[in-house]
PDB file of N, CA, C and O in Angstrom:
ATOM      1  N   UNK A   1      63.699  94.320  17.224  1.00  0.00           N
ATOM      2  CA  UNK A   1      64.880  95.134  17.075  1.00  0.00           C
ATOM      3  C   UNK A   1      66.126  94.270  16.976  1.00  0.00           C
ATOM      4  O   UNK A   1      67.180  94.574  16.416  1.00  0.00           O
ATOM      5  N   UNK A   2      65.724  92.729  17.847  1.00  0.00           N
ATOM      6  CA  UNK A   2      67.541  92.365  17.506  1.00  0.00           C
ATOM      7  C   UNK A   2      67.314  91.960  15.842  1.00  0.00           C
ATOM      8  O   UNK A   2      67.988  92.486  14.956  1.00  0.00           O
ATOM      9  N   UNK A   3      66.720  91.391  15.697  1.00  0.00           N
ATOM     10  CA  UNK A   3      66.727  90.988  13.906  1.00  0.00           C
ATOM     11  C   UNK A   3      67.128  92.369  13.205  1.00  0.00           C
ATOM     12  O   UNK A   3      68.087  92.181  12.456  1.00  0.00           O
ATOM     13  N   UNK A   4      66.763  93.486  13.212  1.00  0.00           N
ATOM     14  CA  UNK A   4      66.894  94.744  12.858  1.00  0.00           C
ATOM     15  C   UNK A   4      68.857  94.476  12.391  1.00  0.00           C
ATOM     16  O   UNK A   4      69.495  94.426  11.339  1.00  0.00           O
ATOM     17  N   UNK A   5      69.247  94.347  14.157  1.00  0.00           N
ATOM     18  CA  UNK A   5      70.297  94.746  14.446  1.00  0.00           C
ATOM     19  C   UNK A   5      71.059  93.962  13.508  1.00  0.00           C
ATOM     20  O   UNK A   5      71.811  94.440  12.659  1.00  0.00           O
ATOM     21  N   UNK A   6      70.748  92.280  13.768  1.00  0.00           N
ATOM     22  CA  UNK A   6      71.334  91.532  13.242  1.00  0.00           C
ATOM     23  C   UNK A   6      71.352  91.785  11.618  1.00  0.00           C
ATOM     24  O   UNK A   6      72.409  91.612  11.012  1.00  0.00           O
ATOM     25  N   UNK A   7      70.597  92.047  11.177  1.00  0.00           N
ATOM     26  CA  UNK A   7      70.604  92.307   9.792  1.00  0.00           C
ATOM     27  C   UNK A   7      71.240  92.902   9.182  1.00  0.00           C
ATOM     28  O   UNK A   7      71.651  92.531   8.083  1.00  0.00           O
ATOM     29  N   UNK A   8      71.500  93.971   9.701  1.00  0.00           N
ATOM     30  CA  UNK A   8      72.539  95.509   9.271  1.00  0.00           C
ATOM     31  C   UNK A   8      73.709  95.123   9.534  1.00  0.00           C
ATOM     32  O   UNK A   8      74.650  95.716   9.006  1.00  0.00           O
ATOM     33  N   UNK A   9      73.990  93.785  10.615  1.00  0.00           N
ATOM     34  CA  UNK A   9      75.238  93.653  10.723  1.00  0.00           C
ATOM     35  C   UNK A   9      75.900  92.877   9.915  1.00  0.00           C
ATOM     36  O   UNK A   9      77.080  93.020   9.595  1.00  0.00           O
ATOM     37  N   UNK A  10      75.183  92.058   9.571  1.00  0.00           N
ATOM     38  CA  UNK A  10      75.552  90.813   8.467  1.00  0.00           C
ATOM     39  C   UNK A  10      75.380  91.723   7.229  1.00  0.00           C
ATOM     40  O   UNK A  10      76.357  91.377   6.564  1.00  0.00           O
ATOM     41  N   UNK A  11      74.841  92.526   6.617  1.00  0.00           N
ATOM     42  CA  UNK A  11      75.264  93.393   5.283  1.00  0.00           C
ATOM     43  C   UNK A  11      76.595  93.863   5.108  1.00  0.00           C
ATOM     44  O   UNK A  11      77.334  93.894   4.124  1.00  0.00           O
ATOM     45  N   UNK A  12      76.764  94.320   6.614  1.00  0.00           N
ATOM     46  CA  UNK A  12      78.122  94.882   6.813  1.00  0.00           C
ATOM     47  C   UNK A  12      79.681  94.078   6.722  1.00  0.00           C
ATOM     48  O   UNK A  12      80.696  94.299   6.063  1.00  0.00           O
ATOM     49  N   UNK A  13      79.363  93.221   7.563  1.00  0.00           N
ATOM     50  CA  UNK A  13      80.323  92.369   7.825  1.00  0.00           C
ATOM     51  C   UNK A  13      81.323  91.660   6.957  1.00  0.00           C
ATOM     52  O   UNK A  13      80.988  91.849   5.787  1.00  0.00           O
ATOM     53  N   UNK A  14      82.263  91.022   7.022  1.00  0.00           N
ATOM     54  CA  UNK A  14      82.708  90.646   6.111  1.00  0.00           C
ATOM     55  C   UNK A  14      82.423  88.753   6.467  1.00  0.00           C
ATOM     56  O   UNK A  14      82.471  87.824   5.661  1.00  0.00           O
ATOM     57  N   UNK A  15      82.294  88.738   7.138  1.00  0.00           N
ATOM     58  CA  UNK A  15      82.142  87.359   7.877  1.00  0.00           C
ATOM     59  C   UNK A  15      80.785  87.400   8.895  1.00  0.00           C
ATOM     60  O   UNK A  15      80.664  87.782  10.059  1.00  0.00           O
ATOM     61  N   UNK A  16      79.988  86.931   8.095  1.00  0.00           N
ATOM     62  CA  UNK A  16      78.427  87.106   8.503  1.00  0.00           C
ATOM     63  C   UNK A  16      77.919  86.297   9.683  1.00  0.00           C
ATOM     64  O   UNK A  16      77.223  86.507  10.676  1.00  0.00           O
ATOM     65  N   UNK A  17      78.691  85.093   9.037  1.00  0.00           N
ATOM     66  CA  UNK A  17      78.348  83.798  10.507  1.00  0.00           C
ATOM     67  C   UNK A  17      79.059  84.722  11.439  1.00  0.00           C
ATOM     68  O   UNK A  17      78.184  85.566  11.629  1.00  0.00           O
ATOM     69  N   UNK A  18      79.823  84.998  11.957  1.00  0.00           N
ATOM     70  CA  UNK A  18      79.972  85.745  13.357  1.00  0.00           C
ATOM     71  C   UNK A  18      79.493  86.429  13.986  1.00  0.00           C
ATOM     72  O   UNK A  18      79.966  86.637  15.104  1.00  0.00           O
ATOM     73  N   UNK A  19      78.305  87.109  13.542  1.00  0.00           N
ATOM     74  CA  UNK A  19      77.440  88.171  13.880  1.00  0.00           C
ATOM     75  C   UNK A  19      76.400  87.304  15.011  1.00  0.00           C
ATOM     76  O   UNK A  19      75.820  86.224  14.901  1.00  0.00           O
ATOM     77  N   UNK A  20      76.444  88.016  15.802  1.00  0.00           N
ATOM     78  CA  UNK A  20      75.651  87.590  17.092  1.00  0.00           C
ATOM     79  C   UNK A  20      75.517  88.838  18.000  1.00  0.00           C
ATOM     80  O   UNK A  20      76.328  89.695  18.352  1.00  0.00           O
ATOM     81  N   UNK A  21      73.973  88.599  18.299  1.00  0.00           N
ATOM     82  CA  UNK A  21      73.172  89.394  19.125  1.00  0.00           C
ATOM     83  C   UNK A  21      72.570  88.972  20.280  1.00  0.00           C
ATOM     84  O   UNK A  21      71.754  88.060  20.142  1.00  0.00           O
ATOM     85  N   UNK A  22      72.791  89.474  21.585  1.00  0.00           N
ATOM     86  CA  UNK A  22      71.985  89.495  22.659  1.00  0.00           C
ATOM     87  C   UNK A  22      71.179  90.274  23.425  1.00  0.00           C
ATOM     88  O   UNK A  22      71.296  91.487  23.251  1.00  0.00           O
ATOM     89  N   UNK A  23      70.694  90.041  23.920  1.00  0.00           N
ATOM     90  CA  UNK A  23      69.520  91.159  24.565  1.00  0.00           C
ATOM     91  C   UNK A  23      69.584  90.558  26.027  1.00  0.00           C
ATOM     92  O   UNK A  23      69.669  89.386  26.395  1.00  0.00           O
ATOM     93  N   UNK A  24      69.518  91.701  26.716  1.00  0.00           N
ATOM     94  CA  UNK A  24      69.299  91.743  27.688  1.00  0.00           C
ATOM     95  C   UNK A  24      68.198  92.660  28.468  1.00  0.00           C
ATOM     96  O   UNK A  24      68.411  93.862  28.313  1.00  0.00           O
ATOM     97  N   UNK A  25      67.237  92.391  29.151  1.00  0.00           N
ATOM     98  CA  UNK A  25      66.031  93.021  29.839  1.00  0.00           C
ATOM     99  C   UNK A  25      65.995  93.327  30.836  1.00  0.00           C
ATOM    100  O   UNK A  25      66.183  92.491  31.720  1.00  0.00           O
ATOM    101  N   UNK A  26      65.733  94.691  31.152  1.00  0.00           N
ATOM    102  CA  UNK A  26      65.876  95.003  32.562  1.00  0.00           C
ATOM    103  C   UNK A  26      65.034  95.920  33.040  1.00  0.00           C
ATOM    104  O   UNK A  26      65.431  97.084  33.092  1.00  0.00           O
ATOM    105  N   UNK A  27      63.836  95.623  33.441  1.00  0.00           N
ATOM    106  CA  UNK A  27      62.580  96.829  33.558  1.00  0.00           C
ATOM    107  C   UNK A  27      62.561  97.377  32.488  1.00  0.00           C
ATOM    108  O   UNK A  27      62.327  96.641  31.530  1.00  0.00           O
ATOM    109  N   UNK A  28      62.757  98.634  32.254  1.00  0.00           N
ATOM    110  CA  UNK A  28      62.143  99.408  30.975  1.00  0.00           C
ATOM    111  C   UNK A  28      63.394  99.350  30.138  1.00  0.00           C
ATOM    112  O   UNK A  28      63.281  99.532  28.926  1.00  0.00           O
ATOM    113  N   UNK A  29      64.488  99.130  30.628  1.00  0.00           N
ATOM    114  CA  UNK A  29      65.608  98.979  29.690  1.00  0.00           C
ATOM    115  C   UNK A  29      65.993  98.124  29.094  1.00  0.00           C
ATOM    116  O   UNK A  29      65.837  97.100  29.759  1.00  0.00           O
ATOM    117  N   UNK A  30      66.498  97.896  28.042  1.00  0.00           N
ATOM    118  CA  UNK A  30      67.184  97.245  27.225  1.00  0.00           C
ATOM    119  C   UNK A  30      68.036  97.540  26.312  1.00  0.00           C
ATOM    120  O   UNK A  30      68.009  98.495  25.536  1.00  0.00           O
ATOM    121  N   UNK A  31      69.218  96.257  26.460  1.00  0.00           N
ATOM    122  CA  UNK A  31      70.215  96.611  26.009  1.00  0.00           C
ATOM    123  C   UNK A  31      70.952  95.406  25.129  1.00  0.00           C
ATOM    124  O   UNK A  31      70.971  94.276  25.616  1.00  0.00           O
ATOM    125  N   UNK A  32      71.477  95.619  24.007  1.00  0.00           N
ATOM    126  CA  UNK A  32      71.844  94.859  22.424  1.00  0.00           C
ATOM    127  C   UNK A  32      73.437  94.797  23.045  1.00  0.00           C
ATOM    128  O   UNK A  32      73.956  95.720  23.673  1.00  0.00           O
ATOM    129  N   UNK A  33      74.183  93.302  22.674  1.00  0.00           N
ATOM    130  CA  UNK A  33      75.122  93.394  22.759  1.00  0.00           C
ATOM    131  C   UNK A  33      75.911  92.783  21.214  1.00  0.00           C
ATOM    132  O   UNK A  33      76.170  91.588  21.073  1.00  0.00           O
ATOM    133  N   UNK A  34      76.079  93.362  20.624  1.00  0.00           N
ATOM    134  CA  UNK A  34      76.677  93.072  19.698  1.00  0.00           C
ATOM    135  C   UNK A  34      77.964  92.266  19.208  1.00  0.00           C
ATOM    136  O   UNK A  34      78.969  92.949  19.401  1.00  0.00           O
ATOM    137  N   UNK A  35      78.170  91.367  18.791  1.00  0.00           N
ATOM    138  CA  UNK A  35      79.380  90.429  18.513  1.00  0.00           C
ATOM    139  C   UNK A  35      79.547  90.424  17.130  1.00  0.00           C
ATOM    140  O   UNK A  35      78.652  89.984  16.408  1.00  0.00           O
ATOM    141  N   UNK A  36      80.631  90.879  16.657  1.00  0.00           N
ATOM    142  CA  UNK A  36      81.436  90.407  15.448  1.00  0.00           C
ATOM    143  C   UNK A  36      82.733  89.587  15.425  1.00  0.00           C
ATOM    144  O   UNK A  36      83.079  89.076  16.490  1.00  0.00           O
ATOM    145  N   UNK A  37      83.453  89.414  14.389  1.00  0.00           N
ATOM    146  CA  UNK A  37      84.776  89.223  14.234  1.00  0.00           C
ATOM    147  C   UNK A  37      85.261  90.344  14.265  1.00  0.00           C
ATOM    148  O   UNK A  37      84.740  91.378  13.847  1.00  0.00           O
ATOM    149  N   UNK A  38      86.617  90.174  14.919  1.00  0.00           N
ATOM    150  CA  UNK A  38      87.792  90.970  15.004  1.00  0.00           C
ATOM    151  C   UNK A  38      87.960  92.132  14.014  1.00  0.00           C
ATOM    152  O   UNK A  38      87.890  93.312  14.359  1.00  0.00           O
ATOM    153  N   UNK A  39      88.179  91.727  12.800  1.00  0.00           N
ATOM    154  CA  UNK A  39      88.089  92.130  11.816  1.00  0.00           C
ATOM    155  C   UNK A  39      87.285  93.400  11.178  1.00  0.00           C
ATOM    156  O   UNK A  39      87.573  94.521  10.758  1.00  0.00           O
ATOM    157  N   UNK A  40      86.125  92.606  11.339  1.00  0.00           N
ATOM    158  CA  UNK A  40      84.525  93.309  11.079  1.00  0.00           C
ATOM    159  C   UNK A  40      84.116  94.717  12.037  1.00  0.00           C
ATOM    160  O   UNK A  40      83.353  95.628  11.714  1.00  0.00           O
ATOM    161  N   UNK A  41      84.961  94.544  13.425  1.00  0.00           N
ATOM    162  CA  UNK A  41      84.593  95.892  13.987  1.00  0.00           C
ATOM    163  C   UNK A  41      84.920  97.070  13.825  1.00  0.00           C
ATOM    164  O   UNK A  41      84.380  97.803  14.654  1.00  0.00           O
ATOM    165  N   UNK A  42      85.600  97.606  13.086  1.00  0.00           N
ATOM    166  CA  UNK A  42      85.679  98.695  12.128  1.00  0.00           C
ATOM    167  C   UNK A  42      84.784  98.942  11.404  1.00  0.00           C
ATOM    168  O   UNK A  42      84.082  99.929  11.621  1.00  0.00           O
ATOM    169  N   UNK A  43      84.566  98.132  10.366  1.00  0.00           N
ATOM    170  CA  UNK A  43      83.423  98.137   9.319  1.00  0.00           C
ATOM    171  C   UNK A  43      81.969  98.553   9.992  1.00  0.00           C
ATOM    172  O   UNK A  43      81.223  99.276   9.333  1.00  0.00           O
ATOM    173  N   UNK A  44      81.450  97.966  11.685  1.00  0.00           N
ATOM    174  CA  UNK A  44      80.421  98.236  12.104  1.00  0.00           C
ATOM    175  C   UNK A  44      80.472  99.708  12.759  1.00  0.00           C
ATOM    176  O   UNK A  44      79.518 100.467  12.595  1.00  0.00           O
ATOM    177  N   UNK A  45      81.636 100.110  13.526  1.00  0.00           N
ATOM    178  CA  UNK A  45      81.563 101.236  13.716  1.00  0.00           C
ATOM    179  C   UNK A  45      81.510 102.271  12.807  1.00  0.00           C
ATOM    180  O   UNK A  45      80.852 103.278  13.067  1.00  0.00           O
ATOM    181  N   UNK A  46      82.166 102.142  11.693  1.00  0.00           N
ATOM    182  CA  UNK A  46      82.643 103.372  10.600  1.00  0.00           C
ATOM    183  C   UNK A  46      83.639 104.426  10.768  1.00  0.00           C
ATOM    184  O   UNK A  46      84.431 104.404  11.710  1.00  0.00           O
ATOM    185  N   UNK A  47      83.624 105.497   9.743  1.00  0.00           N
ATOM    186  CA  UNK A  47      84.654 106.128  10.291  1.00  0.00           C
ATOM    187  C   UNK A  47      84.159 107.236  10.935  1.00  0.00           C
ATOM    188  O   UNK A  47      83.338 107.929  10.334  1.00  0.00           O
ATOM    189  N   UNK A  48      84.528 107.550  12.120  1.00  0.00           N
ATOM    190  CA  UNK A  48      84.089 108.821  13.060  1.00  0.00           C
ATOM    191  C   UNK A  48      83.024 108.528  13.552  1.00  0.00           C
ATOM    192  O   UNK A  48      82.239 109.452  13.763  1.00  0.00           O
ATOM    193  N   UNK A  49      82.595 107.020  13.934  1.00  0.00           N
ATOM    194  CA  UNK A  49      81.544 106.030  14.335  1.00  0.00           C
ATOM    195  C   UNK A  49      80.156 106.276  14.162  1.00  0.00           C
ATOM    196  O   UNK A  49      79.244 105.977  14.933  1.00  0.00           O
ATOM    197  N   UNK A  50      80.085 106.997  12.794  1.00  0.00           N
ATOM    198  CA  UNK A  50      79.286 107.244  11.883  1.00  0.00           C
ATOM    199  C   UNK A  50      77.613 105.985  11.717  1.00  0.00           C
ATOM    200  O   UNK A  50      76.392 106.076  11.844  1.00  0.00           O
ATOM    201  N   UNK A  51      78.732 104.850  11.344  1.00  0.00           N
ATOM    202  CA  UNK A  51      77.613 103.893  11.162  1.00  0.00           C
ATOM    203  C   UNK A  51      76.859 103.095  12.514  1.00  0.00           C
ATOM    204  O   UNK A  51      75.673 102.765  12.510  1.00  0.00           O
ATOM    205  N   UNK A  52      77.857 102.850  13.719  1.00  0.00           N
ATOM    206  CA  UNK A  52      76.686 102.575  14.933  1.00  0.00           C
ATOM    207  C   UNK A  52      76.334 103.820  15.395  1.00  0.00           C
ATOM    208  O   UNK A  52      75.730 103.589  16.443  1.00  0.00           O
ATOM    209  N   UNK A  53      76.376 105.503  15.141  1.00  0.00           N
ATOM    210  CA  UNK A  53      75.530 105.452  15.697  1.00  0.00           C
ATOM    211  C   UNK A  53      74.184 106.203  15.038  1.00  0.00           C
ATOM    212  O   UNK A  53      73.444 107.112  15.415  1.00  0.00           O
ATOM    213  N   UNK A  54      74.253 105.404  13.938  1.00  0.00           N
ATOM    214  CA  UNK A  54      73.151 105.600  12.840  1.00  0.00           C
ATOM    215  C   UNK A  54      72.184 104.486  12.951  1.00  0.00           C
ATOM    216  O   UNK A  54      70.957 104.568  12.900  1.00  0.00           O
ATOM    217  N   UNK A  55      72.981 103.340  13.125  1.00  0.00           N
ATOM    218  CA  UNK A  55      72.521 101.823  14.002  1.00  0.00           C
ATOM    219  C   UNK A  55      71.590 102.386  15.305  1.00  0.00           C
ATOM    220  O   UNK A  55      70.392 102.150  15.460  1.00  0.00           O
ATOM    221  N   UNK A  56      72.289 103.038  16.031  1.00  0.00           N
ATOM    222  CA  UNK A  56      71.884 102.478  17.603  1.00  0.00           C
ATOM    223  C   UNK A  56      70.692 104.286  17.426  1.00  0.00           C
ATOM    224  O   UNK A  56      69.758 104.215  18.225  1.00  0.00           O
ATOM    225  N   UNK A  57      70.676 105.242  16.835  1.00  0.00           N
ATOM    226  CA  UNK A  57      69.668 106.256  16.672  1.00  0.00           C
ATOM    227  C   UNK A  57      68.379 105.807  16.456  1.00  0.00           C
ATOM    228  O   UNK A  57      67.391 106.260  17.035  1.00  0.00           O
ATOM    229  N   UNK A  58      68.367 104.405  15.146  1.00  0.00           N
ATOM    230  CA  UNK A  58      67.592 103.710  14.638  1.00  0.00           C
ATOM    231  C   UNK A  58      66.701 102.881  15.979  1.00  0.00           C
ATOM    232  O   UNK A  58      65.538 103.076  16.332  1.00  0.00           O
ATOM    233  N   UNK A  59      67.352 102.264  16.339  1.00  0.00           N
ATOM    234  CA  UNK A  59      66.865 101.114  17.327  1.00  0.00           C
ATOM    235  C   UNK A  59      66.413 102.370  18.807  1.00  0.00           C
ATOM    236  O   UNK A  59      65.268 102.419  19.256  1.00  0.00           O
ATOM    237  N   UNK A  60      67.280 103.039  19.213  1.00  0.00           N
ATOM    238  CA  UNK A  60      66.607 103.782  20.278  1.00  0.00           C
ATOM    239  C   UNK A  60      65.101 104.429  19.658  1.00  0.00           C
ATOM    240  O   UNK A  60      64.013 104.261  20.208  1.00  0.00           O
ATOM    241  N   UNK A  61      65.299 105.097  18.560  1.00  0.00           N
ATOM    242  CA  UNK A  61      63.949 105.915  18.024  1.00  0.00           C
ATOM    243  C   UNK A  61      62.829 104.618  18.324  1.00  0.00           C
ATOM    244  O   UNK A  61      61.888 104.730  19.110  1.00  0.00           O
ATOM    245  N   UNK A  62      63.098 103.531  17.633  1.00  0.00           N
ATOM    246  CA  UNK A  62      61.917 102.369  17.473  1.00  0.00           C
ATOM    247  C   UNK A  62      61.523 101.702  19.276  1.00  0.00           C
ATOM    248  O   UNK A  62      60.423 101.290  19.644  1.00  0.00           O
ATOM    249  N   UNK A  63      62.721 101.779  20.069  1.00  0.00           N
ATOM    250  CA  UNK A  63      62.565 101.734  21.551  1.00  0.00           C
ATOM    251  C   UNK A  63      61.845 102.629  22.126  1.00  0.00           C
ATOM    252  O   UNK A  63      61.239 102.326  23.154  1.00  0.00           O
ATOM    253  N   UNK A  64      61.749 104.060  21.528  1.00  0.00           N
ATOM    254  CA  UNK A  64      61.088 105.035  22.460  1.00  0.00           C
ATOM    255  C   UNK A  64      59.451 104.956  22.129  1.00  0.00           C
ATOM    256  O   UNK A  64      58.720 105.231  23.081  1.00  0.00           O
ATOM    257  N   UNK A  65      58.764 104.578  20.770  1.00  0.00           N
ATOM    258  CA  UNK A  65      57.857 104.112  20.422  1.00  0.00           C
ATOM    259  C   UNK A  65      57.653 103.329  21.302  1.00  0.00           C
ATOM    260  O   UNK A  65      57.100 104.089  22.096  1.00  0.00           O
ATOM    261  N   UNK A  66      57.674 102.168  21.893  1.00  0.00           N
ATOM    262  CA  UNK A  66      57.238 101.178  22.804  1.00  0.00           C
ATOM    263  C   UNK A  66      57.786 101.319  24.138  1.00  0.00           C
ATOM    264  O   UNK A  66      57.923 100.361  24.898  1.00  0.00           O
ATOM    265  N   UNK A  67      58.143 102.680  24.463  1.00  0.00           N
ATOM    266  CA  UNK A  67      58.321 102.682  25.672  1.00  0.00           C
ATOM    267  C   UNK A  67      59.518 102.504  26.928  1.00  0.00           C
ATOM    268  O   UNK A  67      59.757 102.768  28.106  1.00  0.00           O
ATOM    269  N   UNK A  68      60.060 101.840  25.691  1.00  0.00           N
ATOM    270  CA  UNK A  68      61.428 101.332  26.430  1.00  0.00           C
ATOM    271  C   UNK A  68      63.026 102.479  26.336  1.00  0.00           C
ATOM    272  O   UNK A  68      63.051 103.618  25.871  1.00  0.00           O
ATOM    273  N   UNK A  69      63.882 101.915  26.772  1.00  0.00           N
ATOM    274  CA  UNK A  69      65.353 102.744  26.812  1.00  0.00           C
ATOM    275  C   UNK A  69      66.100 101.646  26.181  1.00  0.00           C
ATOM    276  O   UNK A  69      65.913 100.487  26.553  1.00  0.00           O
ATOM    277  N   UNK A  70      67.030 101.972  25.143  1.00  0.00           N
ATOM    278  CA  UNK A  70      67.385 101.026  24.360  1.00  0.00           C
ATOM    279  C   UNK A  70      68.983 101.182  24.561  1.00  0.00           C
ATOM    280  O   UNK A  70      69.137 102.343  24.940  1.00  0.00           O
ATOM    281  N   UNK A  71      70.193 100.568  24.484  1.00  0.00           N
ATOM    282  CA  UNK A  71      71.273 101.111  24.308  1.00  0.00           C
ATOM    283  C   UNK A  71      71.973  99.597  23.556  1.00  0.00           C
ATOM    284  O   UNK A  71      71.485  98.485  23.757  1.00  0.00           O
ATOM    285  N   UNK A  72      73.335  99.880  22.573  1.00  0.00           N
ATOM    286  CA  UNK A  72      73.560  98.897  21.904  1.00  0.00           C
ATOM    287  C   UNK A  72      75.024  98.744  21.511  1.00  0.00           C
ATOM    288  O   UNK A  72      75.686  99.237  20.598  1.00  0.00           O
ATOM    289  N   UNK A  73      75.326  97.856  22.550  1.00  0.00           N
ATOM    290  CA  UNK A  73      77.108  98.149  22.337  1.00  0.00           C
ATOM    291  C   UNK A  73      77.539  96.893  21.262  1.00  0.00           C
ATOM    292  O   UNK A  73      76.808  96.144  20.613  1.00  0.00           O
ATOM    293  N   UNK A  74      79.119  96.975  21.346  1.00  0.00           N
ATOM    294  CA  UNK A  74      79.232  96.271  19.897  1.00  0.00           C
ATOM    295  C   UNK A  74      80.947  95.925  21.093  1.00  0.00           C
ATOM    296  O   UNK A  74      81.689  96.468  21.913  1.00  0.00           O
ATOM    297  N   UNK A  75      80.698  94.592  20.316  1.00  0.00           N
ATOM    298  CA  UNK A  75      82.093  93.755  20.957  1.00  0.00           C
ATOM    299  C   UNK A  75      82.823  92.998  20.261  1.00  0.00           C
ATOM    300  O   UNK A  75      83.792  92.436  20.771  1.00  0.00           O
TER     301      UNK A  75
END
């Protein structure tokens, strides 16, 4: 899922090298922390934050398949 993440973000972005993803694990949870440029965080949210949370629907659906709780903030 972070490659997922990372991927969609760098399409998006306007400045691709900045895109960075972390994960963090915590029993059944997990959670994506998302890094862009300044700039770029508009573009990842969208308008009426349309596009994360078309992003983060994606990655929870594929989390609930394996069991886990997924959540995926953006910074």
């Amino acid at each position: 899922m972070k490659d997922f993440i990372e991927y969609a973000a760098r399409l998006l972005a306007q400045e691709p090298d900045q895109v960075a993803v972390t994960e963090t694990i915590d029993g059944s949870t997990v959670t994506y922390e998302l890094s862009v440029a300044a700039e770029d965080v508009g573009r990842i949210i969208g308008r009426e934050g349309r596009i994360i949370r078309s992003i983060r629907g994606l990655v929870r659906a594929a989390g609930a398949r394996q069991g886990l709780r997924v959540s995926l903030q953006v910074h």
